[in-house]
N, C-alpha and C positions, 0 to 999 in steps of 0.2 A: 449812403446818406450825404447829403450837401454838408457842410461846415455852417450851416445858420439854424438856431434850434429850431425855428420854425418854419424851416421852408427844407423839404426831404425830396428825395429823387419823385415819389409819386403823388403828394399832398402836400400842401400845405396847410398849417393850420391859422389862425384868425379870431378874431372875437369876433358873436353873432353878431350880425347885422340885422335891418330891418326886414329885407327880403326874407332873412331865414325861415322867418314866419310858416309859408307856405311848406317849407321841409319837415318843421316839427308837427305841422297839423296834418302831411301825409304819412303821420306815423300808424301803422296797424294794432290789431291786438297781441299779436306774437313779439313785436317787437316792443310795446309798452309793458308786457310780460315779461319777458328779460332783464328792460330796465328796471322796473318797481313791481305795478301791479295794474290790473285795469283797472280804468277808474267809471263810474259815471258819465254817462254821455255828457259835457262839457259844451255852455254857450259859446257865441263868437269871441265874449270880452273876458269870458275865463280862461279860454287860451290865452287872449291877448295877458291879459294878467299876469298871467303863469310866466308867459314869451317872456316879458317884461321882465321879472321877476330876476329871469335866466342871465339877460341881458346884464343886469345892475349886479347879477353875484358875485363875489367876490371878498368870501369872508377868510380873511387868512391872508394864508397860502391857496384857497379851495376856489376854483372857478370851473368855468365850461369852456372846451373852444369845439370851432367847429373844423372840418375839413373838407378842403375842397381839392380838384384831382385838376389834373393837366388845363383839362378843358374848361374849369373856374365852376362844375358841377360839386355842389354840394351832395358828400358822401358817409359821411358818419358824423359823431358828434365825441367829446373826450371831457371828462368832468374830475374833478381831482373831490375830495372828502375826508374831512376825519384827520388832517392836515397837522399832526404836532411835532411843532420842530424842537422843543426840550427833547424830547427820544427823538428825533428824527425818523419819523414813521407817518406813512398818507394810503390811501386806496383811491383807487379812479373808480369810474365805469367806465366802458365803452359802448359803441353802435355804430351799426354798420349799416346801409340801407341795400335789402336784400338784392338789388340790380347789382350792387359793387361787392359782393364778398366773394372771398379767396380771390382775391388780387391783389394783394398786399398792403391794402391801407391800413388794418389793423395794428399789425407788425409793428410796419415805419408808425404811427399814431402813439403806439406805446414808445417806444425804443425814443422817441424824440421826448416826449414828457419825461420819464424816466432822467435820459441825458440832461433836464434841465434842475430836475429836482434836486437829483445825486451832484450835479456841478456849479449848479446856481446857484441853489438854497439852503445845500449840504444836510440833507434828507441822505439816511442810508440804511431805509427799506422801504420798501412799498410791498402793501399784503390786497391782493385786489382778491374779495371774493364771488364765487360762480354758482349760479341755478342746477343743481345736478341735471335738469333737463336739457340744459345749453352746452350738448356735445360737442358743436362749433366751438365754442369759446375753450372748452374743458381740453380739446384737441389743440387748441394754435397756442394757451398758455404753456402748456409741455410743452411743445414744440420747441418754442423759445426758453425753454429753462427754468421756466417757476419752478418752487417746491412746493410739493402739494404738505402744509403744516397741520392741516386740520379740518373734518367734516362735521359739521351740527346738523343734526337729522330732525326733518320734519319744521322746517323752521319756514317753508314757506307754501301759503295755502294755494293753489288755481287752479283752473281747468278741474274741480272737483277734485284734487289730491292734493296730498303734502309732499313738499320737496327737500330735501338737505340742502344745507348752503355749504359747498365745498370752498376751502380757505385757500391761498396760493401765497407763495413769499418770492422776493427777489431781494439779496443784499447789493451793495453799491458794489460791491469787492466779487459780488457774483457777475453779475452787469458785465462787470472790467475785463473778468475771467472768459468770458463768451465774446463779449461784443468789442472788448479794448477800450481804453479812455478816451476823454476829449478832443485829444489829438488826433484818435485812429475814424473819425468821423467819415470820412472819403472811403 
């Protein structure tokens, strides 16, 4: 990863822009699924709304960015939540747009938010949790070293069934442990 929290060997990340519009409105049902839930089909200015919405968040600590890859293509999206810095504790979400996954925007997406949380805002933990359906995600969080702390069963309704929401942890001093501090950035 580069030494700038926001610019990583394959992504960088950004605040939406106006363009981004057309990236979130070509989001599918699989992928609004992961994120939240389907919703109702949605007019033009209830995107727009929503877009907007996105645009101006930033309650806290909690915002959205987006990511864009070598070629300035918008590729996923990163959103922080639940942001309390007395404990020192946040969860994201992520997404990935199905053309770009397993190439490692995810990874680098977390590993740079993370780096900023734990160094910038002195946050030391982030608990992100997973759709038991979202094997992708359920697979790259291990990968990278979460601990799986905890499963709540049947906590989410779609596709006609209920799903568990499985919990994940990282401490700062775990982070350090696997990936080295500030300085081991390069």
């Amino acid at each position: 990863m580069s030494n700038h929290y926001w610019q990583g060997d394959l992504i960088q990340l950004r605040a939406i822009e106006d363009q981004d519009l057309t990236f979130f409105e070509s989001l599918d049902d699989d992928v609004n699924r992961n994120m939240d839930m389907l919703h109702f089909p949605r007019t033009k200015q209830q995107i727009i709304s929503w877009f907007e919405g996105q645009r101006q968040r930033m309650l806290g600590d909690a915002f959205r960015l987006v990511a864009v890859n070598k070629d300035d293509v918008v590729v996923g999206t990163i959103d922080t939540f639940d942001c309390n810095r007395r404990h020192g504790t946040f969860k994201y979400g992520i997404l990935i747009s199905e053309a770009y996954r397993r190439l490692g925007y995810a990874q680098e997406m977390i590993r740079m938010v993370l780096l900023y949380y734990f160094y910038e805002l002195g946050y030391q933990k982030v608990t992100p949790h997973i759709y038991s359906f979202n094997t992708a995600s359920i697979k790259l969080h291990e990968r990278m070293g979460f601990v799986k702390e905890g499963q709540l069963r049947n906590m989410l309704y779609t596709n006609g069934q209920h799903h568990d929401e499985i919990y994940y942890g990282m401490t700062k001093e775990e982070y350090i442990a696997r990936y080295g501090g500030y300085g081991d950035l390069n």
